[in-house]
One Martini backbone bead per residue (centre of mass of N, CA, C, O) as a GRO file, in nm:
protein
  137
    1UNK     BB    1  -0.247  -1.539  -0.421
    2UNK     BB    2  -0.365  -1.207  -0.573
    3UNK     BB    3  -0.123  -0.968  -0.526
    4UNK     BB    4  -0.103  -0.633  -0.482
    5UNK     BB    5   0.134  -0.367  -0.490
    6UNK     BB    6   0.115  -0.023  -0.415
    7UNK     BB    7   0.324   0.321  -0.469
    8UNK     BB    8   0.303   0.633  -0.361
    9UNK     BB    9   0.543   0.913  -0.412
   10UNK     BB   10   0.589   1.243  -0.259
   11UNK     BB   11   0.907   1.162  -0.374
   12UNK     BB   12   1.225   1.145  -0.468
   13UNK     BB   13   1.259   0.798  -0.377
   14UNK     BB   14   1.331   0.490  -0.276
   15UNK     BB   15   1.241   0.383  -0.033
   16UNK     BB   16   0.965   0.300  -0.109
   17UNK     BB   17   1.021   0.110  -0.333
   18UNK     BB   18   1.235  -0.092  -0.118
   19UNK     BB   19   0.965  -0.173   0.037
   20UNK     BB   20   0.800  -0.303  -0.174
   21UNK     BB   21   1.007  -0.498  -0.282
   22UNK     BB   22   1.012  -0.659  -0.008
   23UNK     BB   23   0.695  -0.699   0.022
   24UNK     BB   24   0.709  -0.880  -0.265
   25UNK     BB   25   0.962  -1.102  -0.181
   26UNK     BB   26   0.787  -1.221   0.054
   27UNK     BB   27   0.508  -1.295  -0.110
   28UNK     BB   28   0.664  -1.476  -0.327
   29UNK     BB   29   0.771  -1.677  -0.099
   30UNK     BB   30   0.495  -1.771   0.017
   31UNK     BB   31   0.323  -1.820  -0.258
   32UNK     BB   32   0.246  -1.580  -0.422
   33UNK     BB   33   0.103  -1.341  -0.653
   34UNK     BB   34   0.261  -1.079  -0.772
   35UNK     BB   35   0.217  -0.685  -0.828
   36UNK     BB   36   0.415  -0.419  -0.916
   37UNK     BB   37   0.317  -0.053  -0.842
   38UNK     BB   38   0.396   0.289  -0.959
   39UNK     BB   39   0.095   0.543  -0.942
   40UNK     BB   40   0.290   0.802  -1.000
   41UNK     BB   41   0.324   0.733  -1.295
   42UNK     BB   42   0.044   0.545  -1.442
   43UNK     BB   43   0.068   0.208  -1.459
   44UNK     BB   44  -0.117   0.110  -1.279
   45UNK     BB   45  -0.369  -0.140  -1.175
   46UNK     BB   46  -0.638  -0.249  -1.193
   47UNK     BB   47  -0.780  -0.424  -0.895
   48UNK     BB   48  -1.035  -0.607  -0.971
   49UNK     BB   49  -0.848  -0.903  -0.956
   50UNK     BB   50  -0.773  -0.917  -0.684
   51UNK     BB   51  -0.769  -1.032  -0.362
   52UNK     BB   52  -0.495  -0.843  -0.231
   53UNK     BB   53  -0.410  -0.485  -0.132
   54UNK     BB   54  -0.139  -0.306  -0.151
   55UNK     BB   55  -0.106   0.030   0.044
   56UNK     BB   56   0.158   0.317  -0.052
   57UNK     BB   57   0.317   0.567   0.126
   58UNK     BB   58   0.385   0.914   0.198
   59UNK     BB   59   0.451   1.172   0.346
   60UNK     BB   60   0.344   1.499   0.373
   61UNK     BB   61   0.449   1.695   0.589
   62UNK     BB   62   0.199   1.661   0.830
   63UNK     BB   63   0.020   1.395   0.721
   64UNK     BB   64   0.012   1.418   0.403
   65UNK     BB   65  -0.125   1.320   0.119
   66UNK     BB   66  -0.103   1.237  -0.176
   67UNK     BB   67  -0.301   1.308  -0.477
   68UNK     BB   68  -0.292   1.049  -0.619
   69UNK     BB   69  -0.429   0.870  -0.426
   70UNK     BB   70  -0.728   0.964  -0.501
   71UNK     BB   71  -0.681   0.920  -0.805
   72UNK     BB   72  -0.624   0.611  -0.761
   73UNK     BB   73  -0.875   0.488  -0.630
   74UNK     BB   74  -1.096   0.599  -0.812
   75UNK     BB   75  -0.990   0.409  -1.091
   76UNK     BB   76  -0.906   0.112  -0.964
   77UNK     BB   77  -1.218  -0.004  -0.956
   78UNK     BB   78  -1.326  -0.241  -0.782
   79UNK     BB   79  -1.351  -0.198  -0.419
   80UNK     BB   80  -1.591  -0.323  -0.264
   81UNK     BB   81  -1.458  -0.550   0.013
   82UNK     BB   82  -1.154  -0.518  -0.049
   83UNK     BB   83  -0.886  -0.672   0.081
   84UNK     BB   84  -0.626  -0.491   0.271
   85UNK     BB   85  -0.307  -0.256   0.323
   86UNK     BB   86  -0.140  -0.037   0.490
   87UNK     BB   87   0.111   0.208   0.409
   88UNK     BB   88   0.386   0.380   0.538
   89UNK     BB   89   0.687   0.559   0.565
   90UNK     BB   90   0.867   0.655   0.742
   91UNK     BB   91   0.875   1.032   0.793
   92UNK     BB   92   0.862   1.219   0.992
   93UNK     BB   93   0.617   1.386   1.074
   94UNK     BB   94   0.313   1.218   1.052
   95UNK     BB   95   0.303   0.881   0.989
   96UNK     BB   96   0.019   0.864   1.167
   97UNK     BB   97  -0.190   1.018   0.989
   98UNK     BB   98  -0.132   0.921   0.716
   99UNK     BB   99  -0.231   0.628   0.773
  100UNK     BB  100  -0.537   0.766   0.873
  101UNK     BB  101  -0.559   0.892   0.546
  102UNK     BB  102  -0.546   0.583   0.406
  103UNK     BB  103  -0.763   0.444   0.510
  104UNK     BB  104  -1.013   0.644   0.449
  105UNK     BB  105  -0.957   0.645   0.217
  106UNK     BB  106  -1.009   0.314   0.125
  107UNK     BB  107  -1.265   0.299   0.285
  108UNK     BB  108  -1.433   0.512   0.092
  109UNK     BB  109  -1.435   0.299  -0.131
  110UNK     BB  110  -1.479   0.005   0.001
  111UNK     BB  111  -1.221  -0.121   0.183
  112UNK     BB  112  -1.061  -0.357   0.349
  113UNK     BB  113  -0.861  -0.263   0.624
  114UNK     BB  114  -0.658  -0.542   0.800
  115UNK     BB  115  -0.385  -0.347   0.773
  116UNK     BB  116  -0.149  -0.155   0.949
  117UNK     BB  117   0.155   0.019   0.854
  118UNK     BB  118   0.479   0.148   0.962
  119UNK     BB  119   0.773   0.201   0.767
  120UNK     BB  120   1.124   0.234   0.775
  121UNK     BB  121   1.229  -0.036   0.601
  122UNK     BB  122   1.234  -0.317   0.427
  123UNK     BB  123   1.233  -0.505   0.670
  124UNK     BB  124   0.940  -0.407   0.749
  125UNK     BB  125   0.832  -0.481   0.565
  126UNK     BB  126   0.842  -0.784   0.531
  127UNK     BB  127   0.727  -0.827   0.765
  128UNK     BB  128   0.448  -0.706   0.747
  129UNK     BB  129   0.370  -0.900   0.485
  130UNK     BB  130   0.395  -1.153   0.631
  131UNK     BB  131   0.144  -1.077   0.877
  132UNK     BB  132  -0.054  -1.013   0.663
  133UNK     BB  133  -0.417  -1.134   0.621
  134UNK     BB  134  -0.429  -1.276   0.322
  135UNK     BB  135  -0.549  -1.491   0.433
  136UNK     BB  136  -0.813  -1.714   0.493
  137UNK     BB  137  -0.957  -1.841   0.777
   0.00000   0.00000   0.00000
């Protein structure tokens, strides 16, 4: 399958990019096409022809989205129906309120989102993209 993975990252650090990586290339040896980039610089793909997209960011503050973030999912092509996964980096208070304003701004896009994660570091996050049902059933 035809695998996005999007991420906004909310400050200058590797860390998420690290984690986005590792769920790359577990999806990568899994036999999927991925595609990877960081909507933050402005490169990121529209998404409308993709099978499945993993979208992942870092809070702000106490669970406060990037504002990157709803600015990249308008922009991004048709995405109503779009089977998606949310992630988010674990990253001091807040990453659970985080995941779940990622979650609704991807849902008010019209996306289906069947899988979120909270991840601390890149084996977690491979484990998440591992485990995440991107196949259908």
């Amino acid at each position: 399958m035809r695998v996005a993975i999007v991420y906004i990252r909310s400050k200058e650090s590797a860390a998420l990019s690290e984690a986005a990586k590792a769920m790359a290339k577990a999806l990568d040896g899994a036999g999927h096409q991925v595609e990877l980039a960081d909507a933050g610089s402005g490169s990121a793909p529209r998404l409308t022809g993709f099978d499945y997209v993993i979208l992942g960011t870092e809070p702000e503050g106490l669970g406060k989205l990037p504002r990157r973030v709803a600015e990249y999912l308008a922009q991004a092509g048709a995405l109503s129906g779009k089977r998606s996964m949310a992630f988010v980096r674990k990253s001091g208070l807040g990453s659970a309120r985080a995941l779940s304003r990622l979650m609704a701004a991807m849902e008010a896009e019209g996306m289906r989102v069947n899988c979120a994660e909270i991840v601390g570091n890149p084996a977690q996050a491979a484990q998440a993209a591992g485990s995440a049902p991107i196949e259908r059933a």
